[in-house]
C-alpha positions as CSV (number, residue, x, y, z in Angstrom):
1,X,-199.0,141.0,-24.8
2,X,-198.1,137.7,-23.1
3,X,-198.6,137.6,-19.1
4,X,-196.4,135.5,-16.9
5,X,-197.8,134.9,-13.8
6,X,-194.7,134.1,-11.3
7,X,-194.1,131.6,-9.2
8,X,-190.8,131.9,-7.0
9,X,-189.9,128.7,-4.9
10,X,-188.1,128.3,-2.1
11,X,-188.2,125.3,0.5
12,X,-190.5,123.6,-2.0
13,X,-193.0,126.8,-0.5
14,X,-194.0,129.8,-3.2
15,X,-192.7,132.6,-1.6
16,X,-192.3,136.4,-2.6
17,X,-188.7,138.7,-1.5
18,X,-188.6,142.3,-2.0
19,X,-185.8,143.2,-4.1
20,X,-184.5,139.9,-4.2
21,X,-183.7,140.0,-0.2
22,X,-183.6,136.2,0.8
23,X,-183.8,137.9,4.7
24,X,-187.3,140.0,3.1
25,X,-189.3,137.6,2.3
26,X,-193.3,136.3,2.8
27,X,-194.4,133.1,2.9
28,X,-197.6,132.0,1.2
29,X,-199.2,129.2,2.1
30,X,-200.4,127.4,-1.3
31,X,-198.3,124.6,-2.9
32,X,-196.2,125.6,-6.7
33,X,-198.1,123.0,-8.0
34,X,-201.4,124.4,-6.4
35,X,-200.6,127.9,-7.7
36,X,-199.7,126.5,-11.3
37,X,-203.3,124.9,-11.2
38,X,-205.2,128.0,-10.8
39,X,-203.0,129.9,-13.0
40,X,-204.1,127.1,-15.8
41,X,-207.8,127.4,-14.8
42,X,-207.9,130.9,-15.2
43,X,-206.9,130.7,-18.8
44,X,-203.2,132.2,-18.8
45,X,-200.8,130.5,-21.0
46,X,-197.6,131.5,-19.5
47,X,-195.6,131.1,-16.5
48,X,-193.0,133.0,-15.0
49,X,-190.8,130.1,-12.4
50,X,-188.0,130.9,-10.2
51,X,-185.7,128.1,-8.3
52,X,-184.6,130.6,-4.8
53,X,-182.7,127.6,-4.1
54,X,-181.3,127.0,-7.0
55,X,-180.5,130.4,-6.9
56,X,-178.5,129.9,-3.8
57,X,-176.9,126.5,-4.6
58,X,-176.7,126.9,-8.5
59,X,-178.6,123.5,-8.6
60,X,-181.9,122.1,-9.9
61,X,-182.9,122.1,-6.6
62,X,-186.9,122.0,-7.8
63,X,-186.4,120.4,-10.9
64,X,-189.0,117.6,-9.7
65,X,-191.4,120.2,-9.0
66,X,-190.9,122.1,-12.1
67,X,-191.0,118.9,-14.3
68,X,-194.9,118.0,-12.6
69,X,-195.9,121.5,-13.3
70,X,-194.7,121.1,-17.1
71,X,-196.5,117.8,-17.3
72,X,-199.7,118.4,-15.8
73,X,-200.5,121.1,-17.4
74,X,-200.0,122.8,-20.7
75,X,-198.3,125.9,-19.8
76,X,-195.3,127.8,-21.8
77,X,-193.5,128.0,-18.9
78,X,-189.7,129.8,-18.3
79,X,-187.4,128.6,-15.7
80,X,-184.7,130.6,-14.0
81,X,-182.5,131.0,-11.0
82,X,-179.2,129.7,-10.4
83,X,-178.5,128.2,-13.9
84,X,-174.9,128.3,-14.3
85,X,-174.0,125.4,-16.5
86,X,-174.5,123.8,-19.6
87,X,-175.9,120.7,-18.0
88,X,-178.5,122.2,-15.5
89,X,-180.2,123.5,-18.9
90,X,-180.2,120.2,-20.2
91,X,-182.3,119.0,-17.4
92,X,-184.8,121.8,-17.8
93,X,-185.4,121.3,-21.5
94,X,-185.5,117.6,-21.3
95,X,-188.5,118.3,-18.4
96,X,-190.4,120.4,-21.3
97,X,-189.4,123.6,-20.1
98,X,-189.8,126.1,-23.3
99,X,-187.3,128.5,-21.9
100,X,-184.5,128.7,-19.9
101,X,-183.2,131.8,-17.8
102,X,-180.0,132.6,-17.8
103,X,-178.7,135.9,-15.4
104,X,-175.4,136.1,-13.2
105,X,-173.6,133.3,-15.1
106,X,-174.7,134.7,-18.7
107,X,-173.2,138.2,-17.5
108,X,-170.3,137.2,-15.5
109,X,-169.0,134.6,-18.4
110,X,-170.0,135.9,-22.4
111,X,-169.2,132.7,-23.5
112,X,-171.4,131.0,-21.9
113,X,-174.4,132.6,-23.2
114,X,-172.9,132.4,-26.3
115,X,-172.7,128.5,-25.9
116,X,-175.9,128.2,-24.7
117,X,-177.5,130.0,-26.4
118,X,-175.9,127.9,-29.7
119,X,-176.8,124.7,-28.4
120,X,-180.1,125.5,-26.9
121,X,-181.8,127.6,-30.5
122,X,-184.7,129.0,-29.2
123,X,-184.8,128.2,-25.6
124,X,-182.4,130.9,-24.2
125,X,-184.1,133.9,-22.3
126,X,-181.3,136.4,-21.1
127,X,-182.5,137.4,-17.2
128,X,-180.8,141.3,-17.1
129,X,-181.6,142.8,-13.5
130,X,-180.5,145.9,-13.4
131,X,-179.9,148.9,-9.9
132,X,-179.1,152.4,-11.7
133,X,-178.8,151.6,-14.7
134,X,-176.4,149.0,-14.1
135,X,-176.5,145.1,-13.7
136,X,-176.6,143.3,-10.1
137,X,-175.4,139.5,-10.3
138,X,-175.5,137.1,-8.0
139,X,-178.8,137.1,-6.2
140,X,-178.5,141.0,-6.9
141,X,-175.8,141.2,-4.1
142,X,-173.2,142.6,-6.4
143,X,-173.0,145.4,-8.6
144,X,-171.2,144.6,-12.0
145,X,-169.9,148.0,-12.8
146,X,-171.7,147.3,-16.1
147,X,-174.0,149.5,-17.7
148,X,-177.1,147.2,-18.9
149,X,-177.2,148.6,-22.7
150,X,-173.4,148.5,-23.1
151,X,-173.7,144.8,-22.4
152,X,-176.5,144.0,-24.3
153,X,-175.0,146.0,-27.1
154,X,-172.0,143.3,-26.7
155,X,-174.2,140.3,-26.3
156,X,-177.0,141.1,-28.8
157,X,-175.8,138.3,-31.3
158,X,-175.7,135.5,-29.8
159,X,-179.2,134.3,-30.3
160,X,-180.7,134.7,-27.1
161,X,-184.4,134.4,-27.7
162,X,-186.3,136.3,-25.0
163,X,-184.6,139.3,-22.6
164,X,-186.3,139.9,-19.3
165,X,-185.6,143.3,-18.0
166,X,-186.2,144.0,-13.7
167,X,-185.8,146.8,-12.4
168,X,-184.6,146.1,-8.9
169,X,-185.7,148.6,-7.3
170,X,-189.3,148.3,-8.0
171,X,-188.8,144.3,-7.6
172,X,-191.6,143.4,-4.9
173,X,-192.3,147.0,-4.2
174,X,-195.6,147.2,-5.9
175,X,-194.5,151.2,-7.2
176,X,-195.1,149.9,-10.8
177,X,-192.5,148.7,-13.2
178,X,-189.9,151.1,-14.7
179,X,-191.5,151.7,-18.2
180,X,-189.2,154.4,-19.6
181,X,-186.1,152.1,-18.8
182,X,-187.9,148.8,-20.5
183,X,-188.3,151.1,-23.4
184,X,-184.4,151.9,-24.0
185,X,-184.2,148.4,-23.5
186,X,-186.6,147.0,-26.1
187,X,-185.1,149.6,-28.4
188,X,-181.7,148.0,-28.3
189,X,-182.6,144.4,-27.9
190,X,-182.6,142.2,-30.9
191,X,-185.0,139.7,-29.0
192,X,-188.6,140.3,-27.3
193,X,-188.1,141.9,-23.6
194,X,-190.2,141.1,-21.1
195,X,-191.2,143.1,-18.3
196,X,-190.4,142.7,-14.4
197,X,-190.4,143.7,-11.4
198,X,-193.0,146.7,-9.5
199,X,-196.1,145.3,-11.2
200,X,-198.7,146.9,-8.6
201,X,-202.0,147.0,-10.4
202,X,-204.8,146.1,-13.7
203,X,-203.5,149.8,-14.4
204,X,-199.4,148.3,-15.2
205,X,-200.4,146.3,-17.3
206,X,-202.8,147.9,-19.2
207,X,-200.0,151.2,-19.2
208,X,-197.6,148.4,-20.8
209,X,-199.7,147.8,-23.4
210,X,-200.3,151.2,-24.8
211,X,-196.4,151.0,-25.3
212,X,-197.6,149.9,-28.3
213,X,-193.6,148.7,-28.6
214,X,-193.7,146.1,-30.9
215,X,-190.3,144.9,-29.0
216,X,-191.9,144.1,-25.8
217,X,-193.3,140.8,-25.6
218,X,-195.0,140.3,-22.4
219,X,-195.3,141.0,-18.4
220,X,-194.6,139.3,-15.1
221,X,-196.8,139.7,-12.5
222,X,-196.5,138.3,-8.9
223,X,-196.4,139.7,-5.6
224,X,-199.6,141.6,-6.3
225,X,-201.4,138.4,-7.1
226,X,-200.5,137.0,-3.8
227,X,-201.6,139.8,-1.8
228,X,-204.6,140.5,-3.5
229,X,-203.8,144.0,-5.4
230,X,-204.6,142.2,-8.6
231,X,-207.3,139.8,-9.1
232,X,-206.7,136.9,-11.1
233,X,-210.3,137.0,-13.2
234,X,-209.7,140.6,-14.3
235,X,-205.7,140.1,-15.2
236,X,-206.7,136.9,-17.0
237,X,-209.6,139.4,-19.4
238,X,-206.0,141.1,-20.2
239,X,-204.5,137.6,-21.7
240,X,-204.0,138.1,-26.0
241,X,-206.3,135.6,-27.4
C-alpha cells in the first residue's frame, strides 16, 4: 500500500483545515519545500499536494512551489485543488507532476473529465469528497444532491487513473478514515482508490492494509503528522518496498 504524505498550501505556508474550513485552520511553521525534504529523507515515495489557493482562485497559484518540489526531489507526487481547466493541467504535467487532481470541476462538468482525462492517459486522479453519502463541491461548501456511487457508476469509463475517496467528515478530525465507505467505493471503481481523510494513527493504516482490497491503492496521511500523533520513522517502516 502506497502512503501519501500531504502537504496542503496556503499563503506559500503548509497549513492543515478541519473539514476543509478555510476559517478552521492551523498554521505550521515549516516551509512546503522543507516538509517535501523530510518526507524524501524518510524514504516515502509519494506525496499527497494541495494548492488552498488555488482552490479558492482556480489558479496555479503554487505552481512555482510545486514545480521545485518535483525537481529536487524524486517524489511521485499528485497535485490538486482548484484545477478547473484544460490548461492549468498542462502546467502541472509539464512541471513533472505524475498526477493531476481533478474534484468540483470533474463533477460539476462530465465532459470535462472525460476530456481530461483523454488527453492526459494516465495522469488523471478523480478527487470524490463526499458528506452522507453524497458529493460536496466547491471547497466542500455545496452539496451536489449526488450520490457518490451513482456518479462514479456514470463516470467510470472515462479513463480516470486514480480515485481518491474523503470522507468529510473525518477530514482533519483524526476519528480514523471511513473504511466501510472506501470499501463500496473500491468495489465500484474501475481505477485504484486512495484513502482520505480521519487518518489518526500507525493503527489506520495498518487497519487499511488488512483490507486486503486489491482495489485500494494507497493512503493519505496529514494532520496527524503535523501534530505529532503519527511519527514519521514508524509510518515510513509501513512504506511497500
Amino acid at each position: 500500500m502506497k502512503i501519501f504524505p500531504a502537504i496542503d498550501i496556503k499563503d506559500k505556508k503548509c497549513v492543515r483545515l478541519i473539514k476543509g474550513d478555510f476559517n478552521n485552520k492551523t498554521e505550521y511553521e515549516i516551509l512546503p519545500i522543507d516538509q517535501a525534504g523530510k518526507y524524501k529523507d524518510h524514504g516515502f515515495k509519494n506525496l499527497h499536494i494541495v494548492d488552498l489557493d488555488g482552490a479558492l482562485t482556480g489558479e496555479t497559484v503554487n505552481l512555482n512551489i510545486i514545480k521545485e518540489i518535483v525537481h529536487k526531489f524524486d517524489l511521485k507526487i499528485e497535485v490538486g485543488g482548484g484545477v478547473r481547466s484544460i490548461d492549468s493541467i498542462q502546467k502541472y504535467t509539464d512541471v513533472g507532476v505524475e498526477k493531476v487532481i481533478l474534484g468540483s470541476a470533474a463533477i460539476k462538468d462530465k465532459n470535462f473529465l472525460k476530456e481530461a482525462c483523454q488527453r492526459f492517459p494516465n495522469k488523471i486522479a478523480l478527487g470524490l469528497d463526499a458528506k452522507d453519502g453524497y458529493l460536496s463541491v466547491s471547497g466542500w461548501k455545496e452539496n451536489s444532491n449526488q450520490l457518490t456511487l451513482d456518479y462514479l457508476k456514470e463516470v467510470n469509463d472515462f479513463g480516470a487513473s486514480r480515485l481518491i475517496y474523503t470522507d468529510i467528515n473525518r477530514d482533519g478530525m483524526k476519528q480514523s478514515p471511513n473504511f466501510e465507505e472506501t470499501k463500496k467505493v473500491a468495489n465500484t471503481s474501475n481505477c485504484p482508490v486512495i484513502i482520505s481523510g480521519g487518518v489518526s494513527s500507525i493503527e489506520d493504516i495498518k487497519k487499511a492494509k488488512e483490507l486486503n482490497n486489491r482495489n485500494i491503492e494507497g493512503i493519505i496521511v496529514g494532520k496527524a503528522i503535523y501534530d505529532g500523533d503519527i511519527n514519521l520513522e514508524e509510518l515510513a517502516k509501513e512504506i511497500d518496498a
